[in-house]
N, C-alpha and C positions, 0 to 999 in steps of 0.2 A: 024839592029842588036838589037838595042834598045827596037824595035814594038815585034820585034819576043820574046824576051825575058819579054814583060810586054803581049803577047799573053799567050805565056807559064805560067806564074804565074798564070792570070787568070782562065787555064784551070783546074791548080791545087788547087784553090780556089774553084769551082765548084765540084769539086771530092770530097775535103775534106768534102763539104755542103752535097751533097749526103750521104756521108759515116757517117756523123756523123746523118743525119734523118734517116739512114739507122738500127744503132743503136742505137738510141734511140725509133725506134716501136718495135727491138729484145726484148731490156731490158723491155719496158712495155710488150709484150706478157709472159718473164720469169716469169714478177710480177702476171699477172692473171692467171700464171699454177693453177691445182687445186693441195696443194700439202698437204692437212688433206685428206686424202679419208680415210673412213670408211667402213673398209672391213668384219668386222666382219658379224658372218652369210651367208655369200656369199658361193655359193658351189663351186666345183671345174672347171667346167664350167663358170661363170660368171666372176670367177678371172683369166682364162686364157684370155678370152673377154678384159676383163678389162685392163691386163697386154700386148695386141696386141696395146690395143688405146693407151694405154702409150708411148709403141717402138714405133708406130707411129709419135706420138708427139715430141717425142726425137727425131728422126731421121729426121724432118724434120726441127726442132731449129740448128739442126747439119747442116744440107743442106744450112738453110738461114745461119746462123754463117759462114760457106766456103765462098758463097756466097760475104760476110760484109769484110774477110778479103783481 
């Protein structure tokens, strides 16, 4: 009963260690967003471009975040 219950901890020790390396590469990816973009001059083509790689990026910080929790 004992073993099985200092198994069990262990395994939730090992989870927590994932889940917290897990968020800590999220949070540094959030940190290197680029988030000054300088759009001025751009036509209306290159800010739609622009704004696909955005949704992009967002929605895949969204995926890894589901993912974390």
């Amino acid at each position: 009963e004992l073993n099985q219950q200092v198994d069990s901890l262990q395994n939730v020790v090992l989870q927590v260690q994932e889940l917290h390396h897990g968020l800590v590469a999220f949070c540094s990816e959030l940190k290197t967003m680029d988030t000054d973009v300088n759009v001025d001059g751009l036509g209306s083509a290159e800010l739609r471009e622009r704004l696909e790689v955005v949704n992009s990026q967002l929605m895949e910080k969204r995926q890894n975040f589901l993912i974390l929790r």
